[in-house]
C-alpha angles and dihedrals in degrees: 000000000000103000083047090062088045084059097050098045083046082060096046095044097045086050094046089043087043090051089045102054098034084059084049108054086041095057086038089054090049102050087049094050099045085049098050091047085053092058099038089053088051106052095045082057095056090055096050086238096136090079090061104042084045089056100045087051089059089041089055091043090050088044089061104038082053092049094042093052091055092045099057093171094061081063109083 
């Protein structure tokens, strides 16, 4: 009966550990994403790079609505 209680407590505690850590590493991931984008974002600001990626976006959007009117079957 006693090594049957071990077990069980073994369960509990690798469960408990496994939630723990999985709670860890995604607030971890998070917290590193948000700050990467952060500094990502920073630093395209400070070369003035937003303008140019704002304008080949609308380029590309224009691109396709061109390309969808003349091709009237691709429409449903």
């Amino acid at each position: 009966m006693e090594k049957h209680n071990e077990v069980l407590l073994s369960k509990k505690r690798i469960f408990l550990n496994n939630i723990i850590g999985g709670i860890g590493w995604g607030l971890g991931a998070t917290i590193g994403f948000s700050i990467i984008v952060t500094i990502i974002t920073y630093v395209l600001r400070q070369i003035n790079l937003m303008p140019f990626i704002g304008t080949f976006a609308t380029d590309i959007t224009a691109f396709v609505l061109k390309n969808l009117q003349s091709s009237p079957h691709l429409i449903k």
